[in-house]
N, C-alpha and C positions, 0 to 999 in steps of 0.2 A: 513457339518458345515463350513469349509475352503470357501467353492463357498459363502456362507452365510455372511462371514464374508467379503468376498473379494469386497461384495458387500454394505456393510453398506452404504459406503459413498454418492453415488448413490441414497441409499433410502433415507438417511437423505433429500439429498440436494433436490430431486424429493418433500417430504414432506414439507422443508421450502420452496420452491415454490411454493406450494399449498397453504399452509397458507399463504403466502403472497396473493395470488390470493383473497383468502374468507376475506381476513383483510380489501382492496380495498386500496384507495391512500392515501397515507404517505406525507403531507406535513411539508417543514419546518416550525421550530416556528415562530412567526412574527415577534419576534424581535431579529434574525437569527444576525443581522446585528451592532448587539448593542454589543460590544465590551469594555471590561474593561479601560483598559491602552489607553488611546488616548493619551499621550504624546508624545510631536515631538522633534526628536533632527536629527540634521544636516542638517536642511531644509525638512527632511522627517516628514509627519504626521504619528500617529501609528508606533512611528518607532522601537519599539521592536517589535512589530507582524510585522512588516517588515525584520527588519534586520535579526530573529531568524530562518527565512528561507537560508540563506547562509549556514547551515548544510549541507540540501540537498543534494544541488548544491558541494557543498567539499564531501562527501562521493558517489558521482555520479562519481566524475572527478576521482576520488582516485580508485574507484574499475573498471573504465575503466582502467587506466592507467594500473593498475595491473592484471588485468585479460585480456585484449586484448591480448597480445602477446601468451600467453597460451588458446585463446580460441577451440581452435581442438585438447588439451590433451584430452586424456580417462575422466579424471574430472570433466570435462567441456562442452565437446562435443554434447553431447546428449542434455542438455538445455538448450545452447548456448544463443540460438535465444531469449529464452523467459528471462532468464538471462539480457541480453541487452536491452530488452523491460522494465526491471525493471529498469535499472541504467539509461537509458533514460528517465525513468519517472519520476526518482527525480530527474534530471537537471530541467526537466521540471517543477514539481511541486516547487521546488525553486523561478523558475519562475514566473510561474501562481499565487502561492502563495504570492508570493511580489505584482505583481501589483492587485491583489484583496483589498490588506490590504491597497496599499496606498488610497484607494477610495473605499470602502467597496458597493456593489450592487450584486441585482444579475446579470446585465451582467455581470460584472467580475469574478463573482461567477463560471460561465462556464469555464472559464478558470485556474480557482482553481482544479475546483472538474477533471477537465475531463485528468492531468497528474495524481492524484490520481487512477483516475478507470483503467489508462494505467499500473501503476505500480503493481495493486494488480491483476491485468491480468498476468502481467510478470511473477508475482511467481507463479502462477499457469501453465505457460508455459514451465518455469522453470524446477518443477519438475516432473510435469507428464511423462516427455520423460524419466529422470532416474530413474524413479522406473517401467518405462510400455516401454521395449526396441523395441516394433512395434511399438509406438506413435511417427508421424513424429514430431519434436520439430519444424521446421518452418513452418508449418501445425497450430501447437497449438498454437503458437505467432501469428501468423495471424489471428487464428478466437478472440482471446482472445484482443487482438485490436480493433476488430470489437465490439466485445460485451461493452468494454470500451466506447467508441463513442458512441453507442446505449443507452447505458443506461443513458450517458449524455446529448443527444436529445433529447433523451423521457424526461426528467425533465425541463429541456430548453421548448421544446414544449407545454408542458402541464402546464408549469410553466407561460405562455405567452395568456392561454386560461384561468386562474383565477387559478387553485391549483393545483400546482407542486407537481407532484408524485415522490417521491427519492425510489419507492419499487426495480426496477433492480439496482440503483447504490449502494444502503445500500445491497444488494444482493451478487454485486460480491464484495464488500469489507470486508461483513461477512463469502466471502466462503473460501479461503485460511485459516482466521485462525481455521475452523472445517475441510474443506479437508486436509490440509497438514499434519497435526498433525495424523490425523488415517490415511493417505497412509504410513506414515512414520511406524507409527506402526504394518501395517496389512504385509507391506513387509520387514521389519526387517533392516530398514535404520541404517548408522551408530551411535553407541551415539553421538558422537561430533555433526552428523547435527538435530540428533533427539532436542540438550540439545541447539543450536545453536535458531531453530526457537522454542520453547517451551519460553526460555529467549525474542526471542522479540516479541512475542503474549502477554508477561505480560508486555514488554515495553509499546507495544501499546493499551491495555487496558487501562494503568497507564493513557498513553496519554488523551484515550478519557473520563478518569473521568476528569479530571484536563480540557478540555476545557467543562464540566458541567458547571463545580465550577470554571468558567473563573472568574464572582465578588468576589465569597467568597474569593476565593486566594488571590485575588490582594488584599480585606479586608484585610486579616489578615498579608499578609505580605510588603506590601508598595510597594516594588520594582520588583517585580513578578508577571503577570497573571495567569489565570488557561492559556488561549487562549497562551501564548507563551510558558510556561511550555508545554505545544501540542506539541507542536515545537520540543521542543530540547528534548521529550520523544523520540516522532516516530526517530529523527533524528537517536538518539541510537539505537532505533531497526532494521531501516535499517542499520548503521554501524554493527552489531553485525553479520547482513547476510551478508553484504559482506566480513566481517574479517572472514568467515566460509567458502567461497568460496575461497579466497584468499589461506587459510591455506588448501585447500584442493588441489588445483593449486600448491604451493610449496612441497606439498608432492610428486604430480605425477612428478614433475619434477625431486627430487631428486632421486625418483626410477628411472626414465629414465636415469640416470647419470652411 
């Protein structure tokens, strides 16, 4: 039963890649690109889906800053890599993100989505080396980079031949929030980081309803999109993991005191 269970996650993920296989290509809507809030301030167009990426980019800098000097404690060690792959990938999707928004296409669209698929690569680089103590972590950050790029290619590519496939990149963005959650559970992870990523898996649900309902939002409230409420959800749910690592970082240091 143990071998059984140690394995769910595996079959889950083997099954939704199947199913993806039998579904065939997943294209964006076509009016992917149609956006609520076009208003410009400060010489920027769209400048709230603009500016509301600066989260990022501050919760990127913030958990370098603080987690770098502790990155080879016991705490930290083992996911290091893939860790850093994460907090690189919100610098970057800050980025990417902003200049997509200033001129909304799909080329720029690649440069959105593809810090995206780096970062939700991280987290899974991240943890597999802590909870799986043979799993090389700069091993796992590397292939999970690759797969990142890949699956942003592959859409780019096919996206350029008439209908863009998003099945690997909607793939590895939906695998963290079902992997993490039962490795965490199947190997008796701490509560703090069990209740840590469980808080920002509902952050970033919250996220991806609200750029649904990018119009409705901005309807009903004047000042607000769904499309930048996006924003500054995820932004919190990445804050919420770094402030988990952070507090875990302070900990092992004060034992080492």
């Amino acid at each position: 039963m143990r071998r059984l269970i140690e394995n769910l996650p595996l079959v889950l993920i083997l099954c939704a890649a199947w199913a993806l296989l039998l579904h065939g290509p997943i294209s964006q809507p076509a009016n992917y690109h149609d956006f609520a809030d076009r208003r410009a301030a400060m010489g920027l167009p769209n400048a709230a889906d603009v500016i509301s990426n600066a989260g990022f980019a501050l919760v990127g800098l913030w958990g370098l800053a603080r987690l770098w000097p502790a990155r080879r404690e016991g705490a930290l060690a083992a996911g290091w890599d893939g860790h850093c792959l994460f907090l690189v990938g919100l610098l970057l999707t800050a980025a990417g993100s902003a200049f997509y928004h200033l001129a909304p296409d799909n080329a720029r669209l690649f440069w959105d989505r593809l810090p995206i698929a780096l970062l939700c690569g991280g987290l899974l680089a991240g943890v597999v080396p802590e909870l799986h103590p043979r799993a090389n972590g700069r091993l796992w950050a590397a292939l999970m980079a690759i797969a990142a790029l890949l699956s942003v290619v592959w859409w780019s590519h096919t996206d350029s031949g008439g209908q863009g496939d998003l099945r690997p990149y909607l793939f590895l963005q939906a695998a963290p929030l079902v992997l993490i959650p039962l490795w965490q559970a199947i190997h008796r992870s701490p509560r703090e980081d069990r209740t840590a990523y469980a808080a920002a898996i509902l952050l970033y649900v919250a996220a991806k309803v609200a750029e649904i309902y990018d119009h409705e939002i901005y309807s009903a409230l004047g000042w607000i999109s769904g499309h930048t409420a996006k924003h500054l959800l995820a932004t919190a749910a990445s804050g919420v993991l770094v402030l988990r690592l952070v507090r875990r970082a302070q900990g092992a240091q004060a034992t080492s005191r």
